[in-house]
C-alpha positions as CSV (number, residue, x, y, z in Angstrom):
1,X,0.0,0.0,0.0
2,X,1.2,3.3,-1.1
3,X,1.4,5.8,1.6
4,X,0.6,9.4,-0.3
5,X,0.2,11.5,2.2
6,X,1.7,14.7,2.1
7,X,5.2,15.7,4.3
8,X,4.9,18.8,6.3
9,X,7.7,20.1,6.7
10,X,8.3,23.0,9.4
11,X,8.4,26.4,7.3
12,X,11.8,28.1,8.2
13,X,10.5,31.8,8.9
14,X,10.6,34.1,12.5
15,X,6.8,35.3,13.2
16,X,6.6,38.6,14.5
17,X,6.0,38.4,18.3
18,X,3.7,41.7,18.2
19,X,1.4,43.5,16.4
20,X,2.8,46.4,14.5
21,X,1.3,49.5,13.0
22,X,2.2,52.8,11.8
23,X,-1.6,53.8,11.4
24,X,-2.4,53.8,15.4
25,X,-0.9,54.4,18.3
26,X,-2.1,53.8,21.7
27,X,-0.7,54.9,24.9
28,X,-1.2,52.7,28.0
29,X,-2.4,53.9,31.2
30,X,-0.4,53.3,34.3
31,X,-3.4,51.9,35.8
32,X,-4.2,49.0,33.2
33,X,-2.0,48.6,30.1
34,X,-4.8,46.9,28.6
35,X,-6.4,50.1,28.7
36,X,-5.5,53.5,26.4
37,X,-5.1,57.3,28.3
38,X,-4.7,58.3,24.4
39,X,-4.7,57.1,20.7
40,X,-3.1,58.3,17.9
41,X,-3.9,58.4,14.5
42,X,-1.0,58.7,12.3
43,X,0.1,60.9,15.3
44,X,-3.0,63.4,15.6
45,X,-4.7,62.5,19.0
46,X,-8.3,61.2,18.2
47,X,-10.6,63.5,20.6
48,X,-8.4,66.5,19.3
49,X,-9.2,64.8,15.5
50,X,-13.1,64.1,17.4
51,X,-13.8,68.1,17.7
52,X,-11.7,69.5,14.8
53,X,-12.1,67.8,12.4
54,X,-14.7,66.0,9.7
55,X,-15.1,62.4,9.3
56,X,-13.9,62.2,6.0
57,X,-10.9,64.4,6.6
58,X,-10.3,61.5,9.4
59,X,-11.2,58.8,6.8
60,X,-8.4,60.9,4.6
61,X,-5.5,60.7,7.1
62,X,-6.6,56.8,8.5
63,X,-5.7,55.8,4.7
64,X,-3.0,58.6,3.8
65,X,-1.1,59.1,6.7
66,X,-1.6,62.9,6.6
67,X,-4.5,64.9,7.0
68,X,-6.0,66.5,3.2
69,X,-5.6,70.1,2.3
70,X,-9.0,71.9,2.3
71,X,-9.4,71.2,-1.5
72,X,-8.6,67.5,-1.3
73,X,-11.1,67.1,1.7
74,X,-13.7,69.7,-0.5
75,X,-13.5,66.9,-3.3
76,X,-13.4,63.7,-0.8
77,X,-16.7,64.8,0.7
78,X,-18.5,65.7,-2.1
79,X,-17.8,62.6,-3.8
80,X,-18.8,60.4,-0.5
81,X,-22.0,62.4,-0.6
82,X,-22.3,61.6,-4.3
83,X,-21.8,57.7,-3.6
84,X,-23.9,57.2,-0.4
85,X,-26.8,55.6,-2.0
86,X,-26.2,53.4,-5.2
87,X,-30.3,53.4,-5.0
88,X,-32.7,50.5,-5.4
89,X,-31.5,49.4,-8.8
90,X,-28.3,48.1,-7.9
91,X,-28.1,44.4,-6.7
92,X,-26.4,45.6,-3.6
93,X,-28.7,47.5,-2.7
94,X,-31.6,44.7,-3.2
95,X,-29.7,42.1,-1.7
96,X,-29.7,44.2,1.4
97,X,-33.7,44.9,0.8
98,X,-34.2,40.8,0.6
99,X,-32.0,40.7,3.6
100,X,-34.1,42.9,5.7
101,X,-37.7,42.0,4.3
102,X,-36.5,37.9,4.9
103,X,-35.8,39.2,8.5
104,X,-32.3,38.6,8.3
105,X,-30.9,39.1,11.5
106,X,-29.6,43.2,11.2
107,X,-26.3,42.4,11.9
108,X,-26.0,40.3,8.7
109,X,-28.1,42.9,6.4
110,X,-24.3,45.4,5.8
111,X,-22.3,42.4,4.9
112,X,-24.9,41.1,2.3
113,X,-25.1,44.2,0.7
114,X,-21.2,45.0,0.9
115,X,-20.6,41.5,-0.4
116,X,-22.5,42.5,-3.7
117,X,-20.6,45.6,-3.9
118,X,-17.5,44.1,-4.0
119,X,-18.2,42.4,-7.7
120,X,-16.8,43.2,-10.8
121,X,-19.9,45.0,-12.0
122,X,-20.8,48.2,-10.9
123,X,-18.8,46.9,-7.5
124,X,-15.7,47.5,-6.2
125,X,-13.7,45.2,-8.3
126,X,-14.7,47.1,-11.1
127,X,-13.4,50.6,-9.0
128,X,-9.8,48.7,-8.5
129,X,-9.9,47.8,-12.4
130,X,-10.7,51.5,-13.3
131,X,-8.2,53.0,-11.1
132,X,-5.5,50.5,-13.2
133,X,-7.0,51.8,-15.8
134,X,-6.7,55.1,-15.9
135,X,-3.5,55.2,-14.4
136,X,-2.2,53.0,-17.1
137,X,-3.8,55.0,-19.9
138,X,-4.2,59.3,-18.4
139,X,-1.4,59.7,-20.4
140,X,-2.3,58.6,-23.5
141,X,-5.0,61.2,-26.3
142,X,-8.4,60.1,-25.3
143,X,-9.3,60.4,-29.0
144,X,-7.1,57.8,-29.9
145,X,-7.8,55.7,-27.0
146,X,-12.0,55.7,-28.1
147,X,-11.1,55.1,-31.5
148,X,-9.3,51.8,-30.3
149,X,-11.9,51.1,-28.0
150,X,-15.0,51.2,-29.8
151,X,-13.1,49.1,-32.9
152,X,-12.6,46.5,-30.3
153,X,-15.7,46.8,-28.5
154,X,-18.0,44.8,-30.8
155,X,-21.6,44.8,-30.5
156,X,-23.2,44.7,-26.9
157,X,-26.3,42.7,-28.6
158,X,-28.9,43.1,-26.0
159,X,-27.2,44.0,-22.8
160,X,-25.2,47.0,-21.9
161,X,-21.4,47.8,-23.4
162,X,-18.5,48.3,-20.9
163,X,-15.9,49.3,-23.2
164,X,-13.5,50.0,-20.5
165,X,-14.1,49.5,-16.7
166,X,-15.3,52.3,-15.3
167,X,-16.5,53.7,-19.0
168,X,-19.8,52.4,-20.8
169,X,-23.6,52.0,-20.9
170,X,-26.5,51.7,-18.3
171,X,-29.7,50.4,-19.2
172,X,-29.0,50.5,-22.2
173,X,-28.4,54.5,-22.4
174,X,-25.6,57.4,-20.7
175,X,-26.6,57.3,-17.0
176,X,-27.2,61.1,-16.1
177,X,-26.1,61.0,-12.1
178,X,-22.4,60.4,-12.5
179,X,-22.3,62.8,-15.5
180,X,-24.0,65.4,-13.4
181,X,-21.3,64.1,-10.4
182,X,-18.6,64.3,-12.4
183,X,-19.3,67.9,-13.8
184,X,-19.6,69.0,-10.3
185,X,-16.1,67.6,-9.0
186,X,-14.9,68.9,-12.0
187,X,-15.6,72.1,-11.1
188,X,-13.9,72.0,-7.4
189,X,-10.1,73.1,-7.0
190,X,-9.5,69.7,-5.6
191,X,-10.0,67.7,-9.1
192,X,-7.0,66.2,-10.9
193,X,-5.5,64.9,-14.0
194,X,-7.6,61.7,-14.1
195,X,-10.8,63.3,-13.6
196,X,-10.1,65.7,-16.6
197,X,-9.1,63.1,-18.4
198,X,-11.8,60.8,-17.4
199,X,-14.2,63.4,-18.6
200,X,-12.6,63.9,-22.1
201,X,-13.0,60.1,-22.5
202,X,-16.9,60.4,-21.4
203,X,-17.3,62.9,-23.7
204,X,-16.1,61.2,-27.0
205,X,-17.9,58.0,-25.6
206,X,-20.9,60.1,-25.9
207,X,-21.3,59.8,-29.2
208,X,-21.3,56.2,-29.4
209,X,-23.9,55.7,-26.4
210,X,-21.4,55.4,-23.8
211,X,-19.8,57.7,-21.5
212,X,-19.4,57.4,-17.5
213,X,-20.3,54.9,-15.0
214,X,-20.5,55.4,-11.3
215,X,-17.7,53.0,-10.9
216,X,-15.5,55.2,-13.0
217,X,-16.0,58.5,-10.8
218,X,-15.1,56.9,-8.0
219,X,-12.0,55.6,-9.5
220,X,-10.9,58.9,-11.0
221,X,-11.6,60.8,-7.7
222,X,-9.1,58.4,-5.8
223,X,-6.9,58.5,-8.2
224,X,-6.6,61.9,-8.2
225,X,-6.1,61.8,-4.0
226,X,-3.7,59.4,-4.5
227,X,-5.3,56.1,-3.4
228,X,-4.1,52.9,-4.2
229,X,-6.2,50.7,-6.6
230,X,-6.3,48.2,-4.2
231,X,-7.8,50.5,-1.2
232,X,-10.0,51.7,-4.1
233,X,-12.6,48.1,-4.0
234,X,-12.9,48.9,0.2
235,X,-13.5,52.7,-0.1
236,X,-15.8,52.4,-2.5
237,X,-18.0,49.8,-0.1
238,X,-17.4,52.1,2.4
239,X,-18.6,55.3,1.0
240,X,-22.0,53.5,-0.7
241,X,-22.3,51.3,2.9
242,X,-24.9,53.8,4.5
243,X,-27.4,53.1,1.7
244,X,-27.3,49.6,1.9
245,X,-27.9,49.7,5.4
246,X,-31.0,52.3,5.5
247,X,-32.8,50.5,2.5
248,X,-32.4,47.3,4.0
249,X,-33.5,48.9,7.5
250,X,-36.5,50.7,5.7
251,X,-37.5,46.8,4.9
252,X,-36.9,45.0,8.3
253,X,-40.3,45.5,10.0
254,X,-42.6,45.2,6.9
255,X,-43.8,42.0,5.1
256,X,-42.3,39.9,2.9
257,X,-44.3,40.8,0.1
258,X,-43.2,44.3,0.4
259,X,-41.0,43.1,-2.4
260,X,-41.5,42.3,-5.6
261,X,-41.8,38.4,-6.5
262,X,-41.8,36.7,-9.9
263,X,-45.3,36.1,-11.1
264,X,-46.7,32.5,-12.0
265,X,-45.9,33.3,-16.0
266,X,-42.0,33.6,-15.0
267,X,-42.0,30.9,-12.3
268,X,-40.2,28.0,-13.3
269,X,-39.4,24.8,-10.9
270,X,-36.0,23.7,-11.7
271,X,-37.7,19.6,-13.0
272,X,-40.0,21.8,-15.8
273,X,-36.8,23.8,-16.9
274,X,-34.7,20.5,-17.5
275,X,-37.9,19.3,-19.1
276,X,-38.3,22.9,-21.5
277,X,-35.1,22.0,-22.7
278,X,-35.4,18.5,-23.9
């Protein structure tokens, strides 16, 4: 008998003995080291932080290391207001509605929601893929760039075109929120580079029924703070988080057919599917 089990073998690397972190301090009190007499945020004491300044100046620095200048913050806050809602539409957003008209315990309805967000469409996979994106391309004429896009794009047949992540149709048309979002961060001294260019790109789209998606505003934005792409998929759940939560809390005490369910006509059992297709 052939014995195949695998050999462990003992990996040869030292394990830190602590915890390190240059995003937090905290002091210990002389009473209880367990206990904190002061934390530190990238060195700014938080109660000081607490009563001078906003949350999403403190969002800024937790991610940054430094606190924004007032433009940065001006453009950080308008776009978290933008984002805070992706609206019933989205499949994050209606995950969380199921969650909280199925009486989901609350504590689970955030993490539904947030787990839909994180996808490739219209999530936060896509934001980390539009960030690459544009860093990879800002550089290069956007009228060149559409040209190559749209002769590779194809035909989107019946469903929407994403000819680049971030860039495309919605429902079949040029979604009018993140056009109107993205005109109004244009016009705040805190926009960049990749929002300009961003924009140039939307605006040659427009002509082929394309232009930007909410995904791609987000992305340009943090681009332009100077987020990484991969902080770019967690700040994007994090900024649309307090929709999720207050649609799926605007459900928790009503019925279950508060929501929509399919009707008789589009209700298959799995058995008469397999059959349908024989």
């Amino acid at each position: 008998m052939n014995d195949d089990r695998t050999i462990v073998e003992k990996r040869d690397i030292v394990f830190a003995s602590r915890t390190v972190t240059k995003i937090w301090e905290e002091v210990p009190s002389p009473a209880n080291p367990y206990l904190a007499d002061c934390c530190r945020c990238h060195g700014y004491d938080i109660l000081e932080l607490a009563a001078s300044r906003s949350f999403p100046e403190t969002i800024f620095l937790l991610f940054q290391g430094e606190l924004p200048t007032r433009p940065q913050a001006e453009l950080f806050e308008t776009l978290m207001v933008g984002l805070i809602n992706p609206g019933p539409r989205h499949p994050a957003t209606r995950a969380a509605m199921n969650a909280g008209v199925g009486k989901t315990s609350p504590v689970h309805i955030l993490p539904i929601g947030l787990t839909v967000l994180g996808g490739s469409v219209n999530g936060g996979e896509e934001v980390e893929a539009a960030m690459r994106f544009i860093r990879k391309n800002s550089a290069n004429d956007p009228a060149v760039l559409v040209a190559e896009l749209m002769d590779s794009a194809g035909e989107s047949g019946d469903g929407d075109l994403h000819v680049a992540p971030g860039f495309g149709s919605h429902f079949g048309g040029i979604d009018p929120m993140p056009a109107g979002l993205a005109d109004l961060l244009l016009g705040l001294p805190g926009s960049g580079n990749a929002l300009a260019w961003g924009s140039d790109v939307a605006r040659l789209l427009a002509d082929h029924n394309q232009g930007w998606r909410t995904t791609g505003i987000a992305a340009a934005v943090f681009c332009d703070l100077g987020f990484l792409p991969r902080v770019g998929i967690g700040l994007f759940q994090l900024l649309c988080a307090p929709g999720l939560l207050a649609h799926g809390m605007e459900l928790y005490p009503k019925p279950i057919h508060a929501m929509p369910f399919l009707d008789k006509e589009h209700y298959v059992i799995a058995e008469e599917a397999r059959t349908r297709k024989r």
